[in-house]
N, C-alpha and C positions, 0 to 999 in steps of 0.2 A: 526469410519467412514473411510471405505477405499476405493480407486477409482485402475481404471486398466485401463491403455491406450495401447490401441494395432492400431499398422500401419504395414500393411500389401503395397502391391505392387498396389491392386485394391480398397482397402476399408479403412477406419479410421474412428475409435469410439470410445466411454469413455463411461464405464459403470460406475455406481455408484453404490457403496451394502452399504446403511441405515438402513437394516428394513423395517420398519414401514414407514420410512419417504422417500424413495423412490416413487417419482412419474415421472410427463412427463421429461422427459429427453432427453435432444438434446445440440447440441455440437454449436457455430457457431464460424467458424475459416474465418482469414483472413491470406491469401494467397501471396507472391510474385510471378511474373509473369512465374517464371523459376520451380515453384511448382504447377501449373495449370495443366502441358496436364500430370503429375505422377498421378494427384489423381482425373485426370475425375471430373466432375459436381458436386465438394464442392461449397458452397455456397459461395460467397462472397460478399464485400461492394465496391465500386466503389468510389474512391478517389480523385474525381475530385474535386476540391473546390466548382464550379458552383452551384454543387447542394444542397451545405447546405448553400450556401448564402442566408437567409432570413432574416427576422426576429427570433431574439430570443426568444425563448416560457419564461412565468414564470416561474423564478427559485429563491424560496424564499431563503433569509441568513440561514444559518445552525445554528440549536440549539444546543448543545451540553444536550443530556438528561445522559452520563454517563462516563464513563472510566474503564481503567484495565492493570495493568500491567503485566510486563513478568519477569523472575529475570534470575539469572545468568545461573539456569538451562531449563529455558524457561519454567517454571512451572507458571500456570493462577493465579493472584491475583482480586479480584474484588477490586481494590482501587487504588490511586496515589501515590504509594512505591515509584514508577521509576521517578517521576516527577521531572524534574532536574531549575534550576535559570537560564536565561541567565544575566553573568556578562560581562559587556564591556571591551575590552581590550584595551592597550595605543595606542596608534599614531604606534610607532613602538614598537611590541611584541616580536618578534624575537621568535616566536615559531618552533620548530623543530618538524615537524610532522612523521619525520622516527624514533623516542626516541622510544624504549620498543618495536619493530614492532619485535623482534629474540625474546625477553625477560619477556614483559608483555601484551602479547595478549592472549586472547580465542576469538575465529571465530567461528562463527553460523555454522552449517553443512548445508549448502547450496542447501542440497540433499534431505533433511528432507523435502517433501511439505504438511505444513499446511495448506493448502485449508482456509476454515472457521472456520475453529475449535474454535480458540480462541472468536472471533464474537460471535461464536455460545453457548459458555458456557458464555459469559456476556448475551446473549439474555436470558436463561434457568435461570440467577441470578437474572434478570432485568424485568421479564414480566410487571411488576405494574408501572415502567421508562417512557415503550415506548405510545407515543402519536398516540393511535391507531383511527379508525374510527369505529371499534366494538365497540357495545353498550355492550355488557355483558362481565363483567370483568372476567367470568369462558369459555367466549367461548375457541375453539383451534386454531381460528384462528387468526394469529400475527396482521395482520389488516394493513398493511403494504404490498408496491407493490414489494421494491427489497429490499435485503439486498444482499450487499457486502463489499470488499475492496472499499478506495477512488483510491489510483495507479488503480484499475481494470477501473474506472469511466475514471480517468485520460489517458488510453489506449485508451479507445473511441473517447473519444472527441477528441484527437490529430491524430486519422487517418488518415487525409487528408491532413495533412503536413509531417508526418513519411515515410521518404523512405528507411530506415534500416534496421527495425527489424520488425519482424511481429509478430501475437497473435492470441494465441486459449483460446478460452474461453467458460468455459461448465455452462449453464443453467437449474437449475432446478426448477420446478413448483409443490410448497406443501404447502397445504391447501389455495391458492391464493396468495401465494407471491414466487417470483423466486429467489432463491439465488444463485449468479453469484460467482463463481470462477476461476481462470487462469490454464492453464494447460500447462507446458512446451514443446516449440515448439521441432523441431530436430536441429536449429538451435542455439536453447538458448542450448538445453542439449548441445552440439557440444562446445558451444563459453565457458561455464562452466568449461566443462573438457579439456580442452588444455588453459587458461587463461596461461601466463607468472609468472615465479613468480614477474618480476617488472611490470605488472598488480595488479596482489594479496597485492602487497605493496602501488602501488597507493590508490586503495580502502579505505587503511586501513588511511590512511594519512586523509580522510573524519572525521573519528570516531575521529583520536586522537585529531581533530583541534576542535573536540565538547568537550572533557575531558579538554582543557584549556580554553575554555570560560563559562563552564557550571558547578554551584554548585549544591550537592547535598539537602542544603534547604531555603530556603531564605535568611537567614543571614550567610550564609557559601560562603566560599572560592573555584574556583577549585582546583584540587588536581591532577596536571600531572604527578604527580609522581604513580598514582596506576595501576591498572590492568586494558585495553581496552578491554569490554567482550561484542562482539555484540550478544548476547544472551537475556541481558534485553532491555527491549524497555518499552515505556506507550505511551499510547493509547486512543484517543480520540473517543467518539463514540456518531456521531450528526445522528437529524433527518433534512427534507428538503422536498420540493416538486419542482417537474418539471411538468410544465403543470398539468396535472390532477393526477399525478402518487407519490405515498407517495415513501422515499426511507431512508432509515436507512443502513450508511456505518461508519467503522472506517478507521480510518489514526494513524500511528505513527506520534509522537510531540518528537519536540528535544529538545524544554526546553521552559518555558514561563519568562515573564517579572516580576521584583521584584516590581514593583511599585503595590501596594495593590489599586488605583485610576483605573486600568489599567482596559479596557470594560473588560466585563465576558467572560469566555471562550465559543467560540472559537478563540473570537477577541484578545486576549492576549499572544496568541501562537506566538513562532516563529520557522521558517523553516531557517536551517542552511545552507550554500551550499558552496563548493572550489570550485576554477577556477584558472587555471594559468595566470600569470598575461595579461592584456588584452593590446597590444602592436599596433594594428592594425583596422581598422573601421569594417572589415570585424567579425573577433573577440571579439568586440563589440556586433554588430548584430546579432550573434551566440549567445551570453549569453544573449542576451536579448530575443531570439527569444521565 
């Protein structure tokens, strides 16, 4: 599966070449104010808060019908290899999160875009998984309204309070379900290639602070001392509905709880996060926002 994005002076488009599996195809980006009168009457969403203040539609708990890991060379596993322990750490850890950042790192090629791919070969593993509303278990169709990323889901919904960064994201429509991928803006490519290198190290300080809380299997130990290879990942992959609409997305998971009592996945997950230390109310309010 490969994609072309071409931005010209008066037009902007993404094609997609599938195949077979090439159907309606359309782009919808979201625009900052100072990229409007470049690219003439792209479509855009309006970010006023006003207008989604309503009621929120039905949105059932996520099931979790699968998973799939990624290894060191970013090669597809159908199974929980990558699945890491979160183990607790003392009162005071004294971890060093710049340790191995010259010495024991491998970085993901951040340039490589995976679109759906991986999704898409646990769907092609998984057909018999997913909880469709097709009745016949040979039809073609997935049975299912979206598939995507959860971060894509998460770009959405946050619109109307994001005043930074903006998102394009391309829609495709095959055999009745749309599968949603992101597409790098000029601004992300932009902020990509000129990152600092103490940027590049900040980042990295995320991963290392997972390599000393997190073992590789339930009765194991972390081990700070190995290699940081953001290359593997695992992967959760739930079903859910919004309103009337079926939707099947995965999320990377950073590592779950050892407690064997613990609810079933995906209640058992936990999402890791640094922040510097919080000093001020305003700083506060930011991490919590």
């Amino acid at each position: 599966m490969a994609q072309r994005y071409h931005r010209g002076h008066h037009h902007e488009s993404v094609d997609k070449r599938c195949g077979e599996t090439s159907a309606d195809y359309k782009t919808n980006k979201r625009h900052r104010s100072s990229d409007e009168g470049q690219h003439g009457a792209a479509e855009t969403l309006s970010a006023h808060r006003q207008l989604y203040e309503r009621h929120f539609p039905l949105y059932k708990q996520p099931v979790e019908v699968g998973c799939f890991s990624l290894d060191s060379r970013r090669s597809f596993f159908n199974d929980h290899r990558q699945l890491r322990y979160y183990v607790q750490p003392t009162k005071s850890p004294g971890f060093n999160l710049r340790d191995g950042y010259t010495s024991r790192f491998v970085k993901r090629d951040d340039s490589v875009k995976e679109k759906l791919d991986h999704v898409l070969k646990w769907i092609l593993a998984n057909r018999d998984k997913i909880q469709t509303r097709v009745q016949t278990p040979s039809s073609s169709a997935l049975g299912v309204d979206f598939v995507t990323w959860r971060g894509h889901l998460t770009k959405l919904l946050t619109t109307p309070y994001e005043t930074q960064e903006g998102w394009m994201l391309a829609a495709s429509r095959f055999r009745g379900t749309i599968y949603i991928s992101e597409v790098e803006t000029e601004a992300a490519l932009v902020n990509r290639e000129t990152r600092s290198e103490r940027q590049e190290e900040m980042m990295y300080w995320g991963y290392k602070f997972e390599q000393y809380i997190c073992a590789e299997d339930v009765d194991g130990t972390p081990d700070p001392g190995g290699v940081v290879n953001t290359n593997e990942a695992f992967c959760t992959v739930v079903q859910t509905r919004l309103a009337d609409h079926k939707l099947l997305f995965s999320g990377e998971v950073d590592c779950r709880v050892k407690d064997p009592d613990a609810p079933p996945a995906p209640g058992c997950y936990v999402e890791l996060k640094t922040s510097a230390e919080i000093c001020t109310p305003k700083q506060r309010s930011n991490f919590h926002r």
